[in-house]
Chimera marker file (.cmm) of the C-alpha trace (Angstrom):
<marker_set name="trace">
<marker id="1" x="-17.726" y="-6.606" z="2.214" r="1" g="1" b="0" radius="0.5"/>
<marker id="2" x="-18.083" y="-3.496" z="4.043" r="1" g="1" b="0" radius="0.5"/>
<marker id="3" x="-17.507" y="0.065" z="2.642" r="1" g="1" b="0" radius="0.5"/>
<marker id="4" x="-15.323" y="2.832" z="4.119" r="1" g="1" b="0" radius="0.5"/>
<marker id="5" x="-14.451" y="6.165" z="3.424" r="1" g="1" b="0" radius="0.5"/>
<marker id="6" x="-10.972" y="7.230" z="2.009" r="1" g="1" b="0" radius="0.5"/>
<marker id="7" x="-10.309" y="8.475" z="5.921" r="1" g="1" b="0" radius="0.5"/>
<marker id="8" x="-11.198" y="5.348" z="7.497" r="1" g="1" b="0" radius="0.5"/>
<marker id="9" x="-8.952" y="3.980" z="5.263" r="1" g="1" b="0" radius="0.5"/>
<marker id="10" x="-5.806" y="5.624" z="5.671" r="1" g="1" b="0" radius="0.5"/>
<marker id="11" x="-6.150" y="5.348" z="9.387" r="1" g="1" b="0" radius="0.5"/>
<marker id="12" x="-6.305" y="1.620" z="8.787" r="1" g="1" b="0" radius="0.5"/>
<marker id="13" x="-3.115" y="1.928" z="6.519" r="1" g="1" b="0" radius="0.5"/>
<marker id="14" x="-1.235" y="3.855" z="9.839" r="1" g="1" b="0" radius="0.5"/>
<marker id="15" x="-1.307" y="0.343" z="11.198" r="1" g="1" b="0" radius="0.5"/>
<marker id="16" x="0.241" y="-1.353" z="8.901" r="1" g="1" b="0" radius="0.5"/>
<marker id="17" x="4.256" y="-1.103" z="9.253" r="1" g="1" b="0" radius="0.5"/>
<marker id="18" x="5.390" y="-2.844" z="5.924" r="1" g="1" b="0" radius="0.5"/>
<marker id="19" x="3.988" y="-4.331" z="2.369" r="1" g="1" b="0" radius="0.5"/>
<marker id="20" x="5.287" y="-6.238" z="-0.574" r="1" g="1" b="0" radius="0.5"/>
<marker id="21" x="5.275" y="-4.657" z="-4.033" r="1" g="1" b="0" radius="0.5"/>
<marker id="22" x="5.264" y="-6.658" z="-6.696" r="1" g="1" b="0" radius="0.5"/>
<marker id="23" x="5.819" y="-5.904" z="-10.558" r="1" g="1" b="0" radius="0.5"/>
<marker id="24" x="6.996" y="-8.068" z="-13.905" r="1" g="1" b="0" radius="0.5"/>
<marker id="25" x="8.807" y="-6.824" z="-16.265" r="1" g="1" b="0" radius="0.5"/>
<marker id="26" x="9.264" y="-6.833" z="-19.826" r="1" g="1" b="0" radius="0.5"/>
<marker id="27" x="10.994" y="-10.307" z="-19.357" r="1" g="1" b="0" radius="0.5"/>
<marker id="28" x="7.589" y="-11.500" z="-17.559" r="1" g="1" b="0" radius="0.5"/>
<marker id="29" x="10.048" y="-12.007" z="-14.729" r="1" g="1" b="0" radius="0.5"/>
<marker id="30" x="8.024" y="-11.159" z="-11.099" r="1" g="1" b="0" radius="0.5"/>
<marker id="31" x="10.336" y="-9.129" z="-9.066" r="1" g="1" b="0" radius="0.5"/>
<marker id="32" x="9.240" y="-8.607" z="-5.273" r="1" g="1" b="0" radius="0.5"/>
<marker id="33" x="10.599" y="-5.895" z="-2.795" r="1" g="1" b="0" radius="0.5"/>
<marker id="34" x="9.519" y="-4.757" z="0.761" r="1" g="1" b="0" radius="0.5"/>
<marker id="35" x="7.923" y="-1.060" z="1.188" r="1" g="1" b="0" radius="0.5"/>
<marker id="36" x="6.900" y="0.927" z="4.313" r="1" g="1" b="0" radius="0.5"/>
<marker id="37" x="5.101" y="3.472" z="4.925" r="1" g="1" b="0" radius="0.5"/>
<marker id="38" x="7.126" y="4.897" z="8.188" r="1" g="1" b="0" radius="0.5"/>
<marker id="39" x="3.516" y="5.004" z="9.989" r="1" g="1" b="0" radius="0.5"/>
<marker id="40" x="3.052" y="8.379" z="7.461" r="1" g="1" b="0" radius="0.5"/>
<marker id="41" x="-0.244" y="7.707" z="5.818" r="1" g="1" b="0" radius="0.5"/>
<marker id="42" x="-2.177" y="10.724" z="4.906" r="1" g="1" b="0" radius="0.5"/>
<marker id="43" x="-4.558" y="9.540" z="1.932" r="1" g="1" b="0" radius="0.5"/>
<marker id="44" x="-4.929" y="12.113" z="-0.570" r="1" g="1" b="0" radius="0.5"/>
<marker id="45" x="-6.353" y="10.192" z="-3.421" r="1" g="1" b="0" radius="0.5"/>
<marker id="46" x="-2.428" y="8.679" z="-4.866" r="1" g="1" b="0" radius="0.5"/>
<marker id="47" x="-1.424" y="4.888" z="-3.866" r="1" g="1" b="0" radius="0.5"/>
<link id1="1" id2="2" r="1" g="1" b="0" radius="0.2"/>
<link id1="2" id2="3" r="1" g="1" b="0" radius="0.2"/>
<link id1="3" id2="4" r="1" g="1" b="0" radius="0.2"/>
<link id1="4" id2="5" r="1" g="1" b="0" radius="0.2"/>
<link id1="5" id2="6" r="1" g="1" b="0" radius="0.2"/>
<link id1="6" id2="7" r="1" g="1" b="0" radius="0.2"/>
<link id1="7" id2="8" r="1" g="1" b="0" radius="0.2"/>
<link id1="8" id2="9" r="1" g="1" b="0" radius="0.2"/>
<link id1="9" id2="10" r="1" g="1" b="0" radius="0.2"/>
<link id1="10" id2="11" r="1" g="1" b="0" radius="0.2"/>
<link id1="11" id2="12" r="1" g="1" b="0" radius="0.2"/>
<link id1="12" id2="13" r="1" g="1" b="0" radius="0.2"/>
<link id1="13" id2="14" r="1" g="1" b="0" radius="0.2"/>
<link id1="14" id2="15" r="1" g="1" b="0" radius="0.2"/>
<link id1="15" id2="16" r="1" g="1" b="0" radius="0.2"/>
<link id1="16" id2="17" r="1" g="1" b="0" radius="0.2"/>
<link id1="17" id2="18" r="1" g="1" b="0" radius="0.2"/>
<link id1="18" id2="19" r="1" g="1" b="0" radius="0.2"/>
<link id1="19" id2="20" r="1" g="1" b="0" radius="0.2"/>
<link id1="20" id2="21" r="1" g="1" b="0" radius="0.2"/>
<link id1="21" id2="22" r="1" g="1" b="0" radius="0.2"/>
<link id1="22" id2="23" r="1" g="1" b="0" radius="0.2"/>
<link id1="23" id2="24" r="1" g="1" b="0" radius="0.2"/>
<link id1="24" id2="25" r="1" g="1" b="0" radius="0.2"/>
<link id1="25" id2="26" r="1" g="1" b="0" radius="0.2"/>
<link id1="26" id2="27" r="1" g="1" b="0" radius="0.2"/>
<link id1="27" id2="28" r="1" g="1" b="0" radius="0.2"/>
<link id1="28" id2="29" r="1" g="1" b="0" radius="0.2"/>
<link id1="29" id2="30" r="1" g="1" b="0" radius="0.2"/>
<link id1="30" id2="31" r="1" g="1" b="0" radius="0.2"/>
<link id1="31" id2="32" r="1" g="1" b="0" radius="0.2"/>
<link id1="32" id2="33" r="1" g="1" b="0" radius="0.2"/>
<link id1="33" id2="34" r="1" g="1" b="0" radius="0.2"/>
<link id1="34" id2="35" r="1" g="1" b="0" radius="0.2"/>
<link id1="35" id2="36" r="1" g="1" b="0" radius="0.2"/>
<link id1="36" id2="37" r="1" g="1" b="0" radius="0.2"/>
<link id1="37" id2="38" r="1" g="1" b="0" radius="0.2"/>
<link id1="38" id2="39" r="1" g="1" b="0" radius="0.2"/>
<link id1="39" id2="40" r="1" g="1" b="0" radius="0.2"/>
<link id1="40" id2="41" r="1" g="1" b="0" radius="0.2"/>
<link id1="41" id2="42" r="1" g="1" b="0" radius="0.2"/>
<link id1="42" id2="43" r="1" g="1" b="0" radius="0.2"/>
<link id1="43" id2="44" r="1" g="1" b="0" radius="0.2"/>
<link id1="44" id2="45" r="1" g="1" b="0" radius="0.2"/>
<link id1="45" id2="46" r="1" g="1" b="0" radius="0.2"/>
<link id1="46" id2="47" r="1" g="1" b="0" radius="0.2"/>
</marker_set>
């Protein structure tokens, strides 16, 4: 797998219009919602 720097990265984010964020909860129940990043990705260390 190739490495990249924290820049290349984000502008590779930029492309992407949408994710799925997933979490369980105390229940161990998997809940699933869509996020988007609006096309602003500026990477400054936080995901």
């Amino acid at each position: 797998m190739a490495s990249m720097t924290k820049e290349e990265l984000s502008e590779h984010l930029k492309k992407l219009d949408f994710c799925m964020f997933s979490t369980r909860g105390a229940s161990n129940r998997m809940t699933t919602r869509p996020m988007s990043s609006n096309g602003d990705v500026e990477y400054d260390g936080d995901s």
